[in-house]
C-alpha positions as CSV (number, residue, x, y, z in Angstrom):
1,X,0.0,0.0,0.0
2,X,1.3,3.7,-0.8
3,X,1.7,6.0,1.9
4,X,-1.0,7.9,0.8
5,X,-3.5,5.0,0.1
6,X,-2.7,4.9,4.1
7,X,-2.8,8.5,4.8
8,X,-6.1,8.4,3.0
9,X,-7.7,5.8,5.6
10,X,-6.0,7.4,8.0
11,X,-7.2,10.4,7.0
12,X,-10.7,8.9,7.1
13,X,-10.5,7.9,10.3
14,X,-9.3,11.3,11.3
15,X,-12.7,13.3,9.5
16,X,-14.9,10.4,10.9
17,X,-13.8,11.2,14.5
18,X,-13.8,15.0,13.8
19,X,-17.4,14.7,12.1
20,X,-18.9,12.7,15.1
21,X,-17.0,14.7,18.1
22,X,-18.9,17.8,19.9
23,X,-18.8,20.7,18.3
24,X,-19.8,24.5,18.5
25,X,-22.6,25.5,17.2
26,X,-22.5,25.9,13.4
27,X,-21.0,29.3,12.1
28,X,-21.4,30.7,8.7
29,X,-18.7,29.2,7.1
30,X,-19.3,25.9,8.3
31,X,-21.1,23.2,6.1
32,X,-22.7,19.9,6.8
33,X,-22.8,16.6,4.3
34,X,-26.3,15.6,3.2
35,X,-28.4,13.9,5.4
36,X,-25.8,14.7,8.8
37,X,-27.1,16.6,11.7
38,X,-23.3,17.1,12.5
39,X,-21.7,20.3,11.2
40,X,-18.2,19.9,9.4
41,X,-15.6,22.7,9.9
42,X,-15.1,23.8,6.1
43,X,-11.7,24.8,7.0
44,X,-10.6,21.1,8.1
45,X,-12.0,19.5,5.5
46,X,-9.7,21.8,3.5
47,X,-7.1,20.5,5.4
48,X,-7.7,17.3,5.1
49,X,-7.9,17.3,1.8
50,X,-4.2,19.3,0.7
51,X,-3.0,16.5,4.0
52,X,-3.8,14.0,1.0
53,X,-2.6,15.7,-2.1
54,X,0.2,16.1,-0.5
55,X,1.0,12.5,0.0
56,X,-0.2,11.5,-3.3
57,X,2.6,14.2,-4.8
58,X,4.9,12.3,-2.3
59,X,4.2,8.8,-3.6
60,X,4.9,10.1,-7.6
61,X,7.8,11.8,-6.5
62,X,8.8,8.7,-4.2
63,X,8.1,6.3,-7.4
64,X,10.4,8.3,-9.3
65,X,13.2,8.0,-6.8
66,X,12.6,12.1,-6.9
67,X,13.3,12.4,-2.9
68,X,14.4,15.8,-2.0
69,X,11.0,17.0,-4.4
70,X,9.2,14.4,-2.3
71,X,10.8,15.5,1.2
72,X,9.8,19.5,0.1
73,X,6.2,18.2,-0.5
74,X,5.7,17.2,2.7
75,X,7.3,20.2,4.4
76,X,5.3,22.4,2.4
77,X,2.0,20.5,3.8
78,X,4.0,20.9,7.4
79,X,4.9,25.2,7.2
80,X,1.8,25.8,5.3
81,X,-1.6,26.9,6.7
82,X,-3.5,25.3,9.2
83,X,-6.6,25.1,11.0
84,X,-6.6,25.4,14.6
85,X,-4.9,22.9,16.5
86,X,-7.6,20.3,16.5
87,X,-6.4,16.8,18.2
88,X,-6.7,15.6,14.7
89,X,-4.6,18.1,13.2
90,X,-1.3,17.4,15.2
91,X,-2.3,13.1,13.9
92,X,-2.2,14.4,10.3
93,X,0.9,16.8,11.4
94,X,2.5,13.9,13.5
95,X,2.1,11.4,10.5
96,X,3.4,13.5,8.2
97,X,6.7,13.7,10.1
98,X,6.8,10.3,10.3
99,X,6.9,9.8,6.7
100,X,9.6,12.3,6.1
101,X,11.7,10.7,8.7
102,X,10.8,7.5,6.4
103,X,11.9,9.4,3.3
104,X,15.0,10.8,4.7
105,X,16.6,8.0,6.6
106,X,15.6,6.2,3.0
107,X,18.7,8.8,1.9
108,X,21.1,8.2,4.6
109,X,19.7,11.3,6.4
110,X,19.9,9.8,9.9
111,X,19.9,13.4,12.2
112,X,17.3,14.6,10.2
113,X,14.9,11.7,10.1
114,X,15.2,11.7,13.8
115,X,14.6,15.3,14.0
116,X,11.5,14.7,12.3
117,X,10.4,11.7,15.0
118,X,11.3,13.9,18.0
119,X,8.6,16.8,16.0
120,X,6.1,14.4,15.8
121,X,6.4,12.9,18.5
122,X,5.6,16.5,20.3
123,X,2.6,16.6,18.4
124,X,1.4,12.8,19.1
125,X,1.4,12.8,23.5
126,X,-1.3,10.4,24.0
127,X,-0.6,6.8,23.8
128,X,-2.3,6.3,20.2
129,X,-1.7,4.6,16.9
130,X,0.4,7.8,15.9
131,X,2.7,7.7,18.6
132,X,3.3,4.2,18.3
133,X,4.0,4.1,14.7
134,X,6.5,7.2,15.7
135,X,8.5,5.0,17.6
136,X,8.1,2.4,14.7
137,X,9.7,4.6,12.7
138,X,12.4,5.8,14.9
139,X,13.2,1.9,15.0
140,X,13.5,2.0,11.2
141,X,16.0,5.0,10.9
142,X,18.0,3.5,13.9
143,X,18.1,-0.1,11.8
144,X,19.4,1.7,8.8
145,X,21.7,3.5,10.5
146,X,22.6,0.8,12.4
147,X,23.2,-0.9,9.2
148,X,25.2,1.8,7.6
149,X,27.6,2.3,10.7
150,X,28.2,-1.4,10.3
151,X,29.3,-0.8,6.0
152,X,31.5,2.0,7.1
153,X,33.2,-0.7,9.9
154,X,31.7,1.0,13.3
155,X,31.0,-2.2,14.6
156,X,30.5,-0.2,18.1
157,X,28.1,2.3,16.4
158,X,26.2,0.0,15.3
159,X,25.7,-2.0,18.3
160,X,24.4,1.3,19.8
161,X,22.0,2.4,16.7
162,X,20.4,-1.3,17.0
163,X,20.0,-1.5,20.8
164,X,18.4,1.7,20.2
165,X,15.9,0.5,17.6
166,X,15.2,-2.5,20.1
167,X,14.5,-0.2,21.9
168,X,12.2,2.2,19.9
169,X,10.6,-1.4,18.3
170,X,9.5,-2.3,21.9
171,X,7.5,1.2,22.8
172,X,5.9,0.8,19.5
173,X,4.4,-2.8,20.4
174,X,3.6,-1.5,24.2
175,X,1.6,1.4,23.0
176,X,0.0,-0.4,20.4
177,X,-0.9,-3.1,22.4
178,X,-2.7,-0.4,25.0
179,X,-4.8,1.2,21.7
180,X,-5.7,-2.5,20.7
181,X,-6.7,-3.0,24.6
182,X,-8.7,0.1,24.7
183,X,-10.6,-0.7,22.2
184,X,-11.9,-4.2,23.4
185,X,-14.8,-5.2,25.7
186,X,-13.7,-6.1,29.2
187,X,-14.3,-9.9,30.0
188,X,-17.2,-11.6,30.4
189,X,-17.5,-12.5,34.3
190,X,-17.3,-16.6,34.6
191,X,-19.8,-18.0,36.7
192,X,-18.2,-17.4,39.9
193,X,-18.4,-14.0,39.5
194,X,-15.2,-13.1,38.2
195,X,-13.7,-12.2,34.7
196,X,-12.6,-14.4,32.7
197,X,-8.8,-13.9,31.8
């Protein structure tokens, strides 16, 4: 799947939960979809939207091993305007860095790829999908900087860089593993009253 096949369900997700969460009562340039009782900021939709041309640009310019054009995409969609900090703002913002840090490390650009995980990882401080796949991808960049260390003969380096993306790897499946949790009914209690494991 292209990253922006997955930005686009993420991305879904993201309008769903902004379209169903409490909002202020509807201004003038707010709009609603037919047949919704729920008014939809105009202004994030907007958002949402450049969030996915922007990875769609990305993925041609990713497919056409165009990096740096794809890597000033992406920071365009980061500097340019945005709607007020909505939770689900700062998700699209947070994935968005993670894919540059993807794109970079990609390029041998290990400081900066980790620059961008420490950004998004600001922007993602609840234990959710985003800043689990955040330390997912700070794994990535320390494997392949682990793996580059070990070409240029820093056998020690790269020791560090891959007990580092242990490391990273780990959070990632602890934080993931809360946001499946969360999402699941508690036990049924067994007869004797208590829940079943």
């Amino acid at each position: 799947m292209t990253w922006a096949r997955r930005c686009s369900a993420v991305l879904a997700v993201v309008l769903l939960c902004f379209a169903c969460a409490d909002h202020t009562p509807p201004q003038p340039e707010r709009c609603a979809p037919a047949g919704s009782g729920t008014p939809v900021d105009a202004v994030m939709l907007s958002f949402l939207s450049r969030a996915r041309a922007a990875h769609h640009i990305a993925d041609n310019h990713e497919q056409n091993q165009r990096w740096d054009d794809a890597i000033k995409t992406l920071n365009g969609l980061l500097k340019g305007p945005l709607p007020p900090k909505h939770p689900e703002v700062r998700e699209v913002l947070a994935d968005t860095h993670a894919r540059l840090a993807d794109l970079k490390s990609q390029q041998g650009q290990f400081d900066g790829a980790g620059a961008n995980v420490e950004s998004g990882l600001k922007l993602a401080t609840s234990e959710t999908y985003f800043r689990g796949h955040l330390f997912e991808m700070r794994g990535l960049v320390e494997e392949r900087r682990a793996k580059q260390l070990k070409a240029d003969g820093d056998d020690a380096g790269a020791k560090a860089a891959t007990e580092r993306a242990l490391a990273a790897f780990e959070e990632s499946m602890r934080i993931q593993a809360k946001v499946i949790e969360s999402a699941l009914p508690p036990p049924a209690p067994s007869a004797s009253g208590e829940a079943k494991p």
